[in-house]
C-alpha positions, -999 to +999 in steps of 0.1 A: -157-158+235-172-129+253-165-098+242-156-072+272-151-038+255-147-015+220-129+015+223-120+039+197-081+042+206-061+072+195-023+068+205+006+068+178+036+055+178+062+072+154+092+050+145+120+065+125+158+053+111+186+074+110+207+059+078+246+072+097+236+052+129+213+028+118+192+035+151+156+028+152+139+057+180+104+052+196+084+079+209+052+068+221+027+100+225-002+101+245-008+062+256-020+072+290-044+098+279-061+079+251-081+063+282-108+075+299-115+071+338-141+046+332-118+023+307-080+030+320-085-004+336-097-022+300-053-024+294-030-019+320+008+000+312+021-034+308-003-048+287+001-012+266+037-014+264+040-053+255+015-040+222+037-014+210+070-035+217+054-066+198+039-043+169+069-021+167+092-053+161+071-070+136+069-039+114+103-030+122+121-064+110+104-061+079+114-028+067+151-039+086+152-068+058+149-046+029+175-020+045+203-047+055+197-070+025+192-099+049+161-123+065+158-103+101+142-131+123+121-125+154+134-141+186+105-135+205+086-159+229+057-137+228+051-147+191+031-177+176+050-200+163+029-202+133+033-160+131+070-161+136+079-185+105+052-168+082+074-134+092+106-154+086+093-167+052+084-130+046+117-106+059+136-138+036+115-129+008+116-086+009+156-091+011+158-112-013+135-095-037+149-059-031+184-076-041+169-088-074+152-052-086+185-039-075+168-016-053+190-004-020+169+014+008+187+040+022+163+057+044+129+050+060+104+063+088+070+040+095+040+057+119+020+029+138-013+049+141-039+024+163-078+022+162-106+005+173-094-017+201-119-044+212-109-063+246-126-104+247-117-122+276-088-142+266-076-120+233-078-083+221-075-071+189-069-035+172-061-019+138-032-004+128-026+019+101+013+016+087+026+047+070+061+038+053+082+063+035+111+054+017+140+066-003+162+043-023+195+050-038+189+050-072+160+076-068+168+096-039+150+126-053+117+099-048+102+098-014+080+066-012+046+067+006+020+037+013-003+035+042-018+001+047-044-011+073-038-039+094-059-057+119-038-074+145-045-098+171-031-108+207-041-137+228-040-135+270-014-158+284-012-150+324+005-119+327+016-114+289-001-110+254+010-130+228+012-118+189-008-144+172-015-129+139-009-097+114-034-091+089-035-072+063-066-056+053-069-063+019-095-075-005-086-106-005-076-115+024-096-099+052-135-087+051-136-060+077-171-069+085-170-104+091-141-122+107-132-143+082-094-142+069-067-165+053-048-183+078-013-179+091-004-213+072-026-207+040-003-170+038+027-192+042+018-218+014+013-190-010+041-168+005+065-198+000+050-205-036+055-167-048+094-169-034+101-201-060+090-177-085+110-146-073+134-142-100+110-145-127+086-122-114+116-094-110+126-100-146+085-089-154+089-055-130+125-052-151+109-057-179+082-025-173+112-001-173+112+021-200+140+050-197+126+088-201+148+093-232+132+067-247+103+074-243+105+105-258+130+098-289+106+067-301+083+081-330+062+052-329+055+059-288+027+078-285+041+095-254+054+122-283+024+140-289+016+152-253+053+152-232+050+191-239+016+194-227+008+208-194-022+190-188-004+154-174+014+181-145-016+197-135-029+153-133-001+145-114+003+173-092-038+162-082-027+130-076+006+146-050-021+167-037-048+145-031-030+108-028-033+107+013-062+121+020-102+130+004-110+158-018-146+167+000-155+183-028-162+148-041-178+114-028-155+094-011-154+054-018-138+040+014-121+007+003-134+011-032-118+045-043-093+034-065-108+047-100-132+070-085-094+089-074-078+081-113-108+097-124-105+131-103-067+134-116-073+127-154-101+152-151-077+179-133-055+171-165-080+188-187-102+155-200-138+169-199-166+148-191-192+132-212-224+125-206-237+099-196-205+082-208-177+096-180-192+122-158-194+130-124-221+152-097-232+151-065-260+135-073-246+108-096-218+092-112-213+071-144-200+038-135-168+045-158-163+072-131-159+047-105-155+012-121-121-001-134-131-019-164-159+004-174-132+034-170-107+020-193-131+011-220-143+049-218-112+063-218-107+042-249-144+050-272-137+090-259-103+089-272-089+099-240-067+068-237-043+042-258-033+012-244+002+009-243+031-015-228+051+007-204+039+038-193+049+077-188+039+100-159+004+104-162-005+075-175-030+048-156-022+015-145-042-013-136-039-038-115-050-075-120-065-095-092-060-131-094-084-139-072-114-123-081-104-129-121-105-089-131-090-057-136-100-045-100-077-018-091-061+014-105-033+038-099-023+069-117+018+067-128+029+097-113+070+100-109+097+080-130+134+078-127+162+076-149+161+043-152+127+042-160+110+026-131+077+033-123+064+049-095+023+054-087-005+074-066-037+058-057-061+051-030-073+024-016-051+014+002-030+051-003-003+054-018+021+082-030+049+078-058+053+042-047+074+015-070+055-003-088+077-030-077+063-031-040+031-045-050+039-060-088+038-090-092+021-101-062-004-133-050-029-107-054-020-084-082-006-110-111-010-086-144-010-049-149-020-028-179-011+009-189-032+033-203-016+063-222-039+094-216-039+124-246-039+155-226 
């Protein structure tokens, strides 16, 4: 396949949901002028157009699923087959799963932000950055926030492109560098596995819910001892702060800056570093700065942290990847409701007071642990 063309493609599309009408609204910005004079010709208006419409209704059904409490399928000739059922597989499995952690979306917006097109001669593909926020009814106080990269693909078919895959750029399932990734049929095999186990797994995330009273009336929780200290705010408020974007006043991870983040906020709760054991400069870092593993056995030895079965706001949470066989990813429990779900910052990929029932239990994240920090 010969490639024709990168380009580094700045356009957004802003999609948002009003919840009295029910009416998605697109407003495209800047498609035209995101091309210079000596690539305008690389996509023509109807090739531009067909991308949006095709990524706008993918993303759009999806989100639609969890709102309407129903499978929205795709009826869309400009789809693979092999696409279109893993998306049916997938809106039946967000409905049905939002039903089952009795969760009820009652508002959303999602920004389509696009990058790094490259044009081959019979395909193109691009990345797309998803920014969801959501609102649910039995938190509306809680605005949801997750941004997730995904690297979508198109295939030439006369006068049309055709949708032939939606990856998501995860750990592991795509390696950015190569162009290797789990097929549409492997995703649907372990998609359609996960959904036979959908009412088990929701009785796990039900099971993580721990109310705010209870916490705090328990005198066995070791929750007691610091709900009255400041320190956990000034944590979480870094994680609010920070949760989107890079603090340059430190290195910056790319895909890998989960703990290096958890890190940052426990030490703008007051936990002062050790050396060599959990420290940070420009110069170097400790690997329990930026490891998960190494960071939760440190926490531990410093007395910094308790391991614990549920978790309070400031608290860490770790995530368990099946795949790779280890704690490989970490979060920082930064808002719960009054029913005590549990909602968490982190980066890579970013995320800001999201349930910890969008991504728990998942094909890739099968276990998590909570680590009760002493401010």
């Amino acid at each position: 396949m010969k490639k024709i063309f990168t380009l580094l493609l700045s356009f957004v599309m802003v999609l948002t949901i009003s919840v009295s009408t029910s009416t998605v609204k697109a407003n495209i910005l800047n498609t035209n002028d995101s091309f210079d004079g000596s690539t305008s010709n690389l996509l023509s208006t109807g090739d531009k157009e067909q991308l949006l419409s095709l990524t706008q209704n993918y993303f759009t059904s999806e989100i639609e699923s969890i709102k309407q409490n129903r499978a929205i399928t795709i009826d869309d000739n400009l789809m693979s087959t092999e696409l279109k059922e893993y998306s049916s597989l997938k809106n039946l499995y967000l409905s049905d799963w939002f039903k089952e952690v009795d969760k009820e979306l009652i508002n959303y917006s999602v920004d389509l932000n696009f990058k790094d097109l490259e044009v081959y001669d019979e395909s193109l593909s691009i990345i797309c950055t998803v920014t969801n926020k959501m609102v649910f009814k039995d938190s509306p106080e809680i605005e949801q926030l997750g941004q997730d990269d995904y690297k979508i693909l198109f295939k030439k078919l006369d006068e049309n492109l055709i949708l032939e895959d939606v990856i998501l750029l995860e750990e592991s399932e795509f390696n950015q560098k190569s162009l290797l990734r789990s097929p549409v049929d492997t995703r649907y095999e372990t998609l359609k596995s996960k959904y036979l186990n959908l009412k088990k797994d929701a009785q796990r995330i039900k099971e993580l819910s721990v109310s705010e009273d209870s916490d705090l009336l328990n005198p066995e929780n070791t929750f007691n001892a610091r709900s009255y200290s400041s320190g956990y705010l000034a944590a979480i408020d870094y994680a609010h702060t920070w949760a989107l974007g890079r603090n340059p006043a430190y290195r910056d991870f790319g895909d890998n800056d989960c703990t290096n983040f958890v890190s940052q906020c426990v030490f703008a709760g007051g936990m002062p570093m050790v050396e060599p054991k959990w420290a940070y400069s420009s110069f170097t870092q400790s690997r329990s700065w930026v490891l998960v593993t190494e960071f939760w056995t440190a926490m531990y030895q410093l007395g910094y942290g308790t391991p614990n079965s549920s978790a309070y706001r400031g608290d860490i949470v770790q995530f368990y990847n099946s795949t790779k066989k280890e704690w490989s990813h970490a979060g920082i429990i930064t808002a719960k409701d009054s029913y005590g779900t549990l909602f968490y910052s982190a980066h890579s990929s970013n995320r800001r007071d999201y349930g910890l029932y969008n991504v728990y239990p998942s094909s890739l994240y099968t276990d998590v642990r909570f680590l009760g920090m002493n401010y």
